[in-house]
N, C-alpha and C positions, 0 to 999 in steps of 0.2 A: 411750483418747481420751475426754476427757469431754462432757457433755452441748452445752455449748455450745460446744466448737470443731467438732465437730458440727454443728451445723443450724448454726457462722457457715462451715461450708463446703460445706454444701448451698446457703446462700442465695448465696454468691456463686458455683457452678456453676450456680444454674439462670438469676441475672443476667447472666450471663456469658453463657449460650446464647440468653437472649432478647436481649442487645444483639448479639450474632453476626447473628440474624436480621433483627436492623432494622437493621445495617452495610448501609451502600450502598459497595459496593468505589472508586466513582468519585466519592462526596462523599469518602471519606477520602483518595484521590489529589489533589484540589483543595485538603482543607485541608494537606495536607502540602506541596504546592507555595506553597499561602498563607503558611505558616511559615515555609519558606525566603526569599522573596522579602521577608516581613518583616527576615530575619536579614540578609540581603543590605545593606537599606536602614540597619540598626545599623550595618553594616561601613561601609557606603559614609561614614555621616553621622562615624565614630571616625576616616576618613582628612581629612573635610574638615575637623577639630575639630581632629589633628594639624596641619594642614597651614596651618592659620588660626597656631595658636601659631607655629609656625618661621615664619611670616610675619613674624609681629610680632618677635621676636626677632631675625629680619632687618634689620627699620626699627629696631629699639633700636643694633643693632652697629654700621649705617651712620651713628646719631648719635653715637654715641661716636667712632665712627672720626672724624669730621668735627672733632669736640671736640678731639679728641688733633692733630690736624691743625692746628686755629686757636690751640691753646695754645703746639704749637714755633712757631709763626706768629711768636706773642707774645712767647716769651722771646727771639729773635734779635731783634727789633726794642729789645725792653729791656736785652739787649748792645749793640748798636749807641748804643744813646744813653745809656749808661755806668748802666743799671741793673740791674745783678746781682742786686740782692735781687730786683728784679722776676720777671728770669728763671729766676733760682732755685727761685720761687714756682710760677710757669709748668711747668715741669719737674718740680716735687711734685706737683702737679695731673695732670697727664698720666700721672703713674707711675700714681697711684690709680684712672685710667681705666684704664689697660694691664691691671689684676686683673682688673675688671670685665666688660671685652671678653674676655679669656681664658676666664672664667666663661660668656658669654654664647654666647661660639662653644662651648666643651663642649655647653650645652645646645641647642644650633644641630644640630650635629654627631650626637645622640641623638634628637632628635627626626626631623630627618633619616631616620635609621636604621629608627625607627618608622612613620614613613610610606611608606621603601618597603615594610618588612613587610606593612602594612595593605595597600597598596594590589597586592600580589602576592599576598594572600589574599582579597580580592576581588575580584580579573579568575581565581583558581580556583573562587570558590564562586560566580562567576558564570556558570562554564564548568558547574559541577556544575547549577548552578538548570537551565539552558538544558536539557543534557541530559538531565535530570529530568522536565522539560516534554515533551518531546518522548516521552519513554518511557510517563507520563503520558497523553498523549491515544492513542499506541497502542493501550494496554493499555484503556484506555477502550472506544475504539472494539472491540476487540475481546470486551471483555465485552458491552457491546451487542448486538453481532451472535450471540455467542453467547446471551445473553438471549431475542432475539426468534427463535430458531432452536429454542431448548428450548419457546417457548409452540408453533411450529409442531407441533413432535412432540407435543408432550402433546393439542394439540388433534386433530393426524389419532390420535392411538393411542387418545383419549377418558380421558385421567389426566387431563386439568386440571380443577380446580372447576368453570370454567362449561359444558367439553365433559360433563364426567360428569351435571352435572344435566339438562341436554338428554336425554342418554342414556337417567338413569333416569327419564325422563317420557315418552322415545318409547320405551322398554320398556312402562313401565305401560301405554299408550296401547294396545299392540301385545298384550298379553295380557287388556285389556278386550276388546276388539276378537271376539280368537280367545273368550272366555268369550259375549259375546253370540251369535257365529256358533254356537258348541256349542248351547247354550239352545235358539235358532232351529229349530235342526235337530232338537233331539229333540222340541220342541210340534210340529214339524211331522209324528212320525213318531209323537207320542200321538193327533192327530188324526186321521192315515190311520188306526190302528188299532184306533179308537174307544174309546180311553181317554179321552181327554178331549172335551168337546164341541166347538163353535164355534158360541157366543151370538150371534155378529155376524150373523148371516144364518138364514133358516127352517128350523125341524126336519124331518127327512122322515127318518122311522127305514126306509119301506121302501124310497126310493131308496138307504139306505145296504145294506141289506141284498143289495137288489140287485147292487149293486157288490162285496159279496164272494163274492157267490156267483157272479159273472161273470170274476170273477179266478180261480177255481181252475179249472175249465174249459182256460182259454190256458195256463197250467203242463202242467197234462197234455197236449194237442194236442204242445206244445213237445216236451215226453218222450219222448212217440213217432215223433216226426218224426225226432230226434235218434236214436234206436234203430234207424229204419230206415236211415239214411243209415248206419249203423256195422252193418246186418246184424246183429244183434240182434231183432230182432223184424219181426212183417210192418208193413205201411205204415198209419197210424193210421186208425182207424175216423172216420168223420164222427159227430160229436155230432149228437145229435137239435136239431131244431130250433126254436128258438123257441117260444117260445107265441104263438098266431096265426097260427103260419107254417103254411102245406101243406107237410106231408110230399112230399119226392118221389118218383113211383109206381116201383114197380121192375117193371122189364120183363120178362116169363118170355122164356129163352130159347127161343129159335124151336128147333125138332125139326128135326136136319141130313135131308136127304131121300135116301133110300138109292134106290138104283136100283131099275128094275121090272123084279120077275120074272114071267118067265114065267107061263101060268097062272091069275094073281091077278086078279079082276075088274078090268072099267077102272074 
């Protein structure tokens, strides 16, 4: 195959796929119906065009007839009053009508013929138009409805162009969203652990201090509590108390008092 039957038949494949696409299923039914109803009104206008001619060929025959009528009229009245050549004349005349008329009924009689043709192919191609029309707005209606039935799907599945671009924007939206909340979370857990500062408000390096050294204390407590409830260990010790705080005194226990013996002074 050579170079250009080639690309002249890539170009009418790929014009061919782009006029597919821009085909509207239902202008091409209208103008197909427009065609017909054109073709229709040729037919119709080729019966009345017949039908005019055998008219007039009609009004030619019935003057001839009348001709041939007023001429034997003539020649018996030209017998009658002893003129033969007259009649004679009359009679030559009428014959050359009789060809004429003969002539005119053939083409009478053809024409005729043609115009019922015409006119019984246009009460079918009027029966075809009709139900053309009718099959037509069907099929119409029906691509319609299937039309706005494919946007419904595409738009609940999110395939259509404008569903998808919504989509991909409340995606993006949705994954800023979760990137800010991460960030969030992790400043907020450089600055419990004093990696990073927070400028917004007064430095107090020993209240921070404090605070962690207040947090390890309740972990432990925790531990042991949890130890003795599982019989594991005995029940946690009390942490010393505060600074500032009174210790609290511990009581010696009292010496159980045994009974008096005998003997032993009072």
């Amino acid at each position: 195959m050579s170079v250009m039957k080639r690309m002249s038949m890539i170009f009418k494949s790929k014009a061919n796929k782009a006029l597919d696409r821009m085909e509207d299923p239902r202008e091409t039914l209208d103008y197909s119906y427009q065609r017909q109803l054109e073709m229709l009104q040729k037919v119709r206008r080729g019966v009345a065009d017949v039908a005019t001619s055998r008219k007039r060929l009609e009004l030619q025959i019935n003057q001839l007839e009348q001709q041939q009528n007023k001429l034997t009229e003539q020649g018996k009245k030209a017998l009658q009053v002893g003129r033969e050549d007259l009649a004679r004349e009359a009679l030559t005349r009428r014959s050359g009508l009789d060809s004429q008329l003969g002539d005119l009924r053939a083409q009478y009689q053809q024409l005729q013929g043609e115009e019922e043709k015409l006119t019984l192919a246009s009460q079918r191609l009027q029966a075809k138009v009709d139900s053309f029309r009718t099959r037509k707005e069907t099929i119409k209606a029906t691509y319609t409805a299937a039309e706005a039935q494919t946007k419904i799907n595409e738009a609940f599945s999110g395939i259509s162009e404008e569903m998808g671009d919504v989509g991909l924007a409340i995606q993006r939206a949705e994954e800023k969203t979760e990137n800010m909340k991460a960030r969030a979370g992790a400043i907020d857990e450089l600055l419990a652990s004093g990696a990073l500062e927070d400028y917004s408000g007064p430095r107090d390096d020993i209240q921070a201090e404090l605070d962690r050294m207040g947090s390890g204390p309740g972990v432990d407590l925790e531990l042991e509590q949890m130890k003795a409830e599982l019989g594991m260990a005995e029940a946690p010790k009390q942490l010393d108390a505060a600074p500032g705080q009174a210790k609290p005194q511990q009581h010696a226990p009292q010496q159980a008092q045994r009974p008096h013996q005998p003997g032993e002074g009072q």
